[in-house]
C-alpha positions as CSV (number, residue, x, y, z in Angstrom):
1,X,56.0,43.5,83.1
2,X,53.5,45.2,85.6
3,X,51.3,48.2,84.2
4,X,49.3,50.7,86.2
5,X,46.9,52.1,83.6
6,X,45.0,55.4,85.1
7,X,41.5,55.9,83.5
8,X,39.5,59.0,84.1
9,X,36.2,59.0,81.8
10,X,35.7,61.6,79.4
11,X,33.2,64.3,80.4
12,X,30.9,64.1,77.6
13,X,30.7,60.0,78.4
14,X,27.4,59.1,79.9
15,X,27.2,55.8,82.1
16,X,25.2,54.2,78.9
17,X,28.1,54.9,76.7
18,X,31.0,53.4,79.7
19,X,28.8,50.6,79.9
20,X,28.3,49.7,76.6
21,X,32.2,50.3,75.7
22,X,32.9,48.2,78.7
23,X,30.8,45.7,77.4
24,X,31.8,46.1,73.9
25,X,35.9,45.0,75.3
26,X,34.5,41.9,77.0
27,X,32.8,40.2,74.1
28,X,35.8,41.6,71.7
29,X,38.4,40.2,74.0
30,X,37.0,37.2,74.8
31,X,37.0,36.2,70.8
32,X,40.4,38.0,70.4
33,X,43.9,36.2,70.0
34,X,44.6,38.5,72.7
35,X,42.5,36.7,75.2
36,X,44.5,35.5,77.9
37,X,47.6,37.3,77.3
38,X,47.9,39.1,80.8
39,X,48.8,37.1,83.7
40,X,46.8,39.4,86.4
41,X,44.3,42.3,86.0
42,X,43.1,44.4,88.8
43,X,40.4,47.1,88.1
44,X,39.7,49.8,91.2
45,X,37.4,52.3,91.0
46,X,38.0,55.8,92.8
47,X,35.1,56.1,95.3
48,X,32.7,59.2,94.8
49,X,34.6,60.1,91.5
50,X,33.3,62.9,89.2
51,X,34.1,61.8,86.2
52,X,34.2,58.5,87.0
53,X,38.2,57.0,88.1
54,X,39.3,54.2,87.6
55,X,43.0,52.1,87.9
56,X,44.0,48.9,86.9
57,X,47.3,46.9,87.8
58,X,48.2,44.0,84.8
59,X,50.9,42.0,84.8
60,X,51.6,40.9,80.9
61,X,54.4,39.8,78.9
62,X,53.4,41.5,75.7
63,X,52.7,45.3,76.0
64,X,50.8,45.0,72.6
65,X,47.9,43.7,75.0
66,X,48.0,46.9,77.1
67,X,47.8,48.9,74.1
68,X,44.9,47.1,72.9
69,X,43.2,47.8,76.2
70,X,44.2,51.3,76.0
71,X,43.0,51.9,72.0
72,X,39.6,50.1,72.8
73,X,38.7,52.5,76.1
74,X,39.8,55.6,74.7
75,X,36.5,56.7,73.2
76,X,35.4,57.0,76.5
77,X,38.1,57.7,78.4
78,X,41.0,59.0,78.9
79,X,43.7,56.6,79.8
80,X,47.4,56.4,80.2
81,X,49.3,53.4,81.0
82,X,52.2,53.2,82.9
83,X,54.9,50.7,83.4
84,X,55.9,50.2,86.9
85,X,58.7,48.1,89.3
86,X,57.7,47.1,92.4
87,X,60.2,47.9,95.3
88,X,60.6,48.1,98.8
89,X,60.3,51.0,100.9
90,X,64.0,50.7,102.1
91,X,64.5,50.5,97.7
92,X,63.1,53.7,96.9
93,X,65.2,56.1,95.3
């Protein structure tokens, strides 16, 4: 299944504490069983954001892994995940 997952960064998070957090989900998921589990992941940053914005498009099979990205990046951010179809223009409803 294919997520979008909107992130906008808490206004009380300084660029230390996104950093760090960011950091923090690297090392974890690298050692976790969850490492892997997504077949694509796609991070975009809004330009010029204030908070910072941020979007990523993951494809997984299990949405436990989405959640796990989601519980680890809320301290910092705001985040809801969204699963999504793709489709054609001459598909939309």
């Amino acid at each position: 299944m294919i997520f979008v997952v909107v992130g906008e960064a808490r206004p009380t998070a300084t660029l230390e504490q996104i950093q760090a957090n960011r950091q923090a989900y690297v090392t974890w998921e690298a050692g976790s069983s969850y490492a892997g589990m997504y077949r694509t992941l796609a991070r975009y940053e809004v330009v010029g954001a204030s908070p910072k914005k941020t979007f990523w498009v993951m494809q997984a099979d299990d949405p436990v892994v989405i959640h796990e990205l989601v519980e680890h990046f809320a301290d910092v951010w705001q985040i809801t995940a969204y699963p999504v179809v793709q489709r054609t223009i001459g598909e939309a409803a």
